[in-house]
N, C-alpha and C positions, 0 to 999 in steps of 0.2 A: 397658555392653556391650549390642550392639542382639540379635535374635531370633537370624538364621543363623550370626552367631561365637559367641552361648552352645550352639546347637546343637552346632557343629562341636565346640567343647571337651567339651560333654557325652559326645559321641562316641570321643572321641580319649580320655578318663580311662576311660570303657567299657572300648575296645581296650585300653589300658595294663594294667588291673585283669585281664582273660580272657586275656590275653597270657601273662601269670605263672602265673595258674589252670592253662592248659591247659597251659606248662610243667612245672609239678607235677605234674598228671597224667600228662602224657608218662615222665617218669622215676622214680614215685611205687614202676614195678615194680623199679627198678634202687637204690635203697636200701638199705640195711640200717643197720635202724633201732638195732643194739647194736652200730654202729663207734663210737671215738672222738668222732670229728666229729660226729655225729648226738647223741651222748650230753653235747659241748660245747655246742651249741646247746640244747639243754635247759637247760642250767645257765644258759648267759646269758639266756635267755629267762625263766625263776625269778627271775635276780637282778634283771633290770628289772622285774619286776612288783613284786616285793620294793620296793626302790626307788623304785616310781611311790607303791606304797603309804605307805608311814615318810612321802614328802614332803606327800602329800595328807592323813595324821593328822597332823603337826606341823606343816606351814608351808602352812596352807591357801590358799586364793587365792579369792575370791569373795566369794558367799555362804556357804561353809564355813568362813570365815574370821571369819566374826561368831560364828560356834560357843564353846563352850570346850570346851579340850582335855580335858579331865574328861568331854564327856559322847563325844569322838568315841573314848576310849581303852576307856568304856562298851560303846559299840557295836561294838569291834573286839573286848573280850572276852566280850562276849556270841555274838556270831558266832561265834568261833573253836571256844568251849564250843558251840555247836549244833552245826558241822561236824561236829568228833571225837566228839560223842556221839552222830551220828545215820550213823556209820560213813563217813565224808568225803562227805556232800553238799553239795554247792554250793550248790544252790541253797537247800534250807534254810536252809543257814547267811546267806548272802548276806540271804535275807528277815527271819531274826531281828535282823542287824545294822542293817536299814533299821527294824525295828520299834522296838528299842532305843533306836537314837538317835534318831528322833521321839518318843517317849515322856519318851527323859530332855529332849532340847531342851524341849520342849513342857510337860512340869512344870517346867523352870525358868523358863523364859517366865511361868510362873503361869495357861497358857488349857490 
């Protein structure tokens, strides 16, 4: 793809993406966030991550995949034990989970 049609696409996924934004916004006041509907979309939204997550600790694909499941089931309950005990942070938890399983990788590695 030469200069002016990567441009133009660049362009046109822009508009695509602020298209929806500014939709969101537009109707963001007409809502309500404790109807049904609103309250479905949350639940499916949970169980895809859910989901994304189970597939990426058990059937990894990459370099995740050279892992053992022993050290990535590690770092999921290391994380988890940080979230709840640091009263649901994220990102705590998220960094203790990265810390974990580098550490356990990395000691079984033997470096």
């Amino acid at each position: 793809m030469d200069g002016p049609a990567l441009w133009i696409l660049i362009v046109l996924c822009g508009l695509a993406t602020y298209l929806w934004r500014g939709l969101g916004v537009m109707f963001s006041g007409r809502l309500r966030t404790d109807s049904p509907w609103f309250e479905w979309v949350g639940c499916v939204a949970y169980a895809m991550l859910a989901g994304l997550t189970v597939r990426i600790v058990l059937m990894p694909t990459g370099l995740l995949a050279q892992t053992t499941l022993e050290d990535r089931l590690i770092a999921c309950a290391a994380a988890l034990i940080a979230y709840y005990g640091t009263r649901r942070n994220l990102f705590v938890g998220s960094m203790v989970g990265v810390v974990a399983f580098s550490l356990a990788a990395m000691l079984r590695s033997g470096g």
